[in-house]
C-alpha positions as MATLAB code, in Angstrom:
seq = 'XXXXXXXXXXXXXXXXXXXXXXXXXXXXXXXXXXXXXXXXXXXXXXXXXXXXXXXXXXXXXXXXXXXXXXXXXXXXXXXXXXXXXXXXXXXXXXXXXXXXXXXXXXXXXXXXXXXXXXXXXXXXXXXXXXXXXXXXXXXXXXXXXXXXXXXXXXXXXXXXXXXXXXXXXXXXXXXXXXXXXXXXXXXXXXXXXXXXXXXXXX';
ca = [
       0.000    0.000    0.000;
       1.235    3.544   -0.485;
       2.313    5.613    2.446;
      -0.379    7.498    3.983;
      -0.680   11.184    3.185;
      -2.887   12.866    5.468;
      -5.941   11.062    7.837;
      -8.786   13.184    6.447;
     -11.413   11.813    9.500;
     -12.088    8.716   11.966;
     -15.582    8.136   13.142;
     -16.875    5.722   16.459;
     -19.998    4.111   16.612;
     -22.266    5.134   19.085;
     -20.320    3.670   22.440;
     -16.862    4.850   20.838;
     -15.459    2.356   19.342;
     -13.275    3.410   16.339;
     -14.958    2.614   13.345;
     -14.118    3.960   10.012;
     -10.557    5.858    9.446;
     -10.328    7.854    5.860;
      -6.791    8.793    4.233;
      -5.306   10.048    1.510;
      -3.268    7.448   -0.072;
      -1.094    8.305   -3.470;
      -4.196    9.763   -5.746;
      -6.855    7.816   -4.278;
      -8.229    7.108   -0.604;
      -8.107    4.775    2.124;
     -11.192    3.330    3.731;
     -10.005    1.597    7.057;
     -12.786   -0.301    9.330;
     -10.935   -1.274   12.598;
     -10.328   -4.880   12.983;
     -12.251   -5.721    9.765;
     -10.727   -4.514    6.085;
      -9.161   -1.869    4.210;
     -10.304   -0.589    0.898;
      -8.652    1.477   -1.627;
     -10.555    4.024   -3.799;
      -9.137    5.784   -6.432;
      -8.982    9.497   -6.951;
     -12.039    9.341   -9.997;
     -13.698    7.314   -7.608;
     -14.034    4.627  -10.725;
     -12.401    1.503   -8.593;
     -12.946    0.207   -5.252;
     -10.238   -2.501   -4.121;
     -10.143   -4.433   -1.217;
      -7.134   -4.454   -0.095;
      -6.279   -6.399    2.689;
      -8.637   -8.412    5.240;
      -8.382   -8.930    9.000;
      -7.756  -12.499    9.632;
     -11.015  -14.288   10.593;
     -13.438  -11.650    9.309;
     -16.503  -13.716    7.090;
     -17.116  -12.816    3.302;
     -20.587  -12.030    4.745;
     -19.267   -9.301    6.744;
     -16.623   -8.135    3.755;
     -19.752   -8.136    1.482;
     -21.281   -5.482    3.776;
     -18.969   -2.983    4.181;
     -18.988   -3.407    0.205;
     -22.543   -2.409   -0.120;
     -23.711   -0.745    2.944;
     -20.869    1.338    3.644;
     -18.033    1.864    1.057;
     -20.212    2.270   -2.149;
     -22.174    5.312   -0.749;
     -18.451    7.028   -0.386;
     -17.810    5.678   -4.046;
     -21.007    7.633   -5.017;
     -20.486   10.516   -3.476;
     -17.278   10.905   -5.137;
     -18.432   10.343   -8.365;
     -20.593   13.589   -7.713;
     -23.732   11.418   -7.115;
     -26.004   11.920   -3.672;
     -26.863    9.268   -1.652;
     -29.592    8.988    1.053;
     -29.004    6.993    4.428;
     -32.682    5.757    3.806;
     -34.844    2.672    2.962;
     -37.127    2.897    0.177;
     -40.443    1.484   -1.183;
     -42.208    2.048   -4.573;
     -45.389    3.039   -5.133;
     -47.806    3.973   -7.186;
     -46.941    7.409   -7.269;
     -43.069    6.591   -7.195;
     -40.608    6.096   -4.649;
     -41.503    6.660   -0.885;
     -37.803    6.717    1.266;
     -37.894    6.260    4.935;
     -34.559    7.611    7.038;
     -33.896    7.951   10.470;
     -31.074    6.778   12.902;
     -29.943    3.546   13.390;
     -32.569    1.403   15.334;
     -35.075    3.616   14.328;
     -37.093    0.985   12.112;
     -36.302    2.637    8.633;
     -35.679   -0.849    7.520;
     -38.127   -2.682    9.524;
     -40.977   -0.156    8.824;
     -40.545   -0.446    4.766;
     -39.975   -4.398    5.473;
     -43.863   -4.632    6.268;
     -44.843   -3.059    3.135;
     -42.200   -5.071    0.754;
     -44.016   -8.483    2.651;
     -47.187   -6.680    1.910;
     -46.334   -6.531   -2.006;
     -44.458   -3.461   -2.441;
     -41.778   -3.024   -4.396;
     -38.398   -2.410   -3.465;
     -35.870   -0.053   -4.363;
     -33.039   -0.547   -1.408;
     -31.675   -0.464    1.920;
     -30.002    2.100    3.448;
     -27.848    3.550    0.422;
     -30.249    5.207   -2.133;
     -28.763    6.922   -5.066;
     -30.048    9.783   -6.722;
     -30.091   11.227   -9.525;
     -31.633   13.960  -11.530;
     -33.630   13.471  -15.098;
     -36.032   15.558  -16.701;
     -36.171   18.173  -13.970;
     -37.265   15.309  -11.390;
     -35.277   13.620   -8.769;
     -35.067   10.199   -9.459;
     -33.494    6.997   -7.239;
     -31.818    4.109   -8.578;
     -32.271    1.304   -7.545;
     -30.182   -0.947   -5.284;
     -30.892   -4.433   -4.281;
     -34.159   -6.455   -2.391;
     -32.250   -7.965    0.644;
     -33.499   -6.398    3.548;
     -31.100   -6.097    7.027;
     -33.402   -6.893    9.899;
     -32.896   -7.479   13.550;
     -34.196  -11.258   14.802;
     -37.069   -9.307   16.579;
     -38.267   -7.421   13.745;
     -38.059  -10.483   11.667;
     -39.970  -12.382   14.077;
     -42.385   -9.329   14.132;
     -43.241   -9.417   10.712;
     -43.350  -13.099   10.017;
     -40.527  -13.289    7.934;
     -38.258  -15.577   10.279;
     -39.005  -18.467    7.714;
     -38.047  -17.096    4.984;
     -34.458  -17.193    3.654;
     -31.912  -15.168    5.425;
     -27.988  -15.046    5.861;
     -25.566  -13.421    8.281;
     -25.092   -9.729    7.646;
     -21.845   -9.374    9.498;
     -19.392  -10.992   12.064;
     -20.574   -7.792   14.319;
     -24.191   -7.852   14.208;
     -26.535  -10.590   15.184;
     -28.793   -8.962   12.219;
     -30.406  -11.141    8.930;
     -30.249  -10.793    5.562;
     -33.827  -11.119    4.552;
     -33.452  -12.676    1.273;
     -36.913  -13.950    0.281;
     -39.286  -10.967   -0.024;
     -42.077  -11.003   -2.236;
     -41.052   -7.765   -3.582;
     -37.462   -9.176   -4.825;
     -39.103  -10.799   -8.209;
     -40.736   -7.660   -9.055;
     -37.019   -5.274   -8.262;
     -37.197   -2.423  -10.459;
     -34.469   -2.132  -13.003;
     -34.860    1.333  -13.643;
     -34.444    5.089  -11.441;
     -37.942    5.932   -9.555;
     -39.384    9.428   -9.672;
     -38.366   10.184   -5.272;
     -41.932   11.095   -4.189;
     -42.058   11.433   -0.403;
     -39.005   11.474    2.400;
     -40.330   10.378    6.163;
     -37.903   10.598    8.994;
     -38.366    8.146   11.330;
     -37.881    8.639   14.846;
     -38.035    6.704   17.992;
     -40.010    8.533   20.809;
     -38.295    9.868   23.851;
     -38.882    7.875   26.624;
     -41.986    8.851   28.439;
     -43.795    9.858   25.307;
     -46.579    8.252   23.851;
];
């Protein structure tokens, strides 16, 4: 790997633990997620390489950081915006759903893809612009659900796999949604946050 340049930030997760370290590296970037992997971006953002892997850690969990967390950084530095959100589609176009993490933005649009709804992604939503609309492309159908929220909404049975080494959350594979994924950008018609209330409130 080239020598590091300059540590541009380092983010903890909630109960600060070091999470995610970002560098310069030659003309491109390093993506570091403690204990886990390091990527390397390039400076056009055009090539995302994994370049070296903690000993133990799953594909499951490498396939993750992949999707969930270094491809919105790949997007935004192609110029594109990306939403922390979970979307549905609908008959009048995409409805996204963000919020914090444990918030139920996934588990909330999970009941409507089991009710027939179409889905557009989870967590990462690209958008772009077209004929003076915002559009969002799509992503993939799995769903990342918490065994609880799964149980919740009937969907134990259904095919799942491991997210991560780090999370006890599934991979809800099995949707009904998933046959019907769209395979081309939905007109973004609505944006709910989605909040947990404070405790004591109804």
């Amino acid at each position: 790997m080239p020598p590091l340049s300059e540590i541009l930030k380092t983010t903890t997760t909630p109960n600060g633990t070091p999470w995610l370290t970002s560098a310069r590296v030659g003309d491109g970037y390093l993506l570091r997620y403690a204990g886990m992997a390091d990527f390397i971006l390039n400076g056009a953002g055009s090539q995302l390489t994994c370049w070296r892997v903690e000993p133990g850690v799953s594909a499951d969990t490498i396939r993750h950081l992949v999707l969930d967390q270094a491809l919105p950084m790949v997007l935004n530095r192609r110029g594109r915006e990306a939403l922390h959100a979970t979307a549905i589609v609908t008959p009048k176009g995409a409805c996204a759903f963000s919020g914090p993490a444990g918030s139920g933005k996934s588990t909330l649009p999970a009941s409507f893809f089991l009710a027939g709804f179409g889905a557009l992604g989870d967590d990462c939503l690209p958008l772009v612009e077209q004929n003076g609309s915002i559009q969002v492309l799509p992503g993939y159908p799995g769903m990342r659900l918490g065994r609880d929220a799964l149980e919740a909404l009937s969907a134990a049975s259904g095919v799942t796999a491991p997210v991560a080494d780090y999370t006890s959350k599934r991979r809800a594979l099995a949707l009904p949604s998933a046959k019907n994924f769209p395979r081309e950008p939905v007109l973004l018609s609505r944006i709910y946050r989605v909040v947990r209330p404070k405790e004591g409130e109804p």
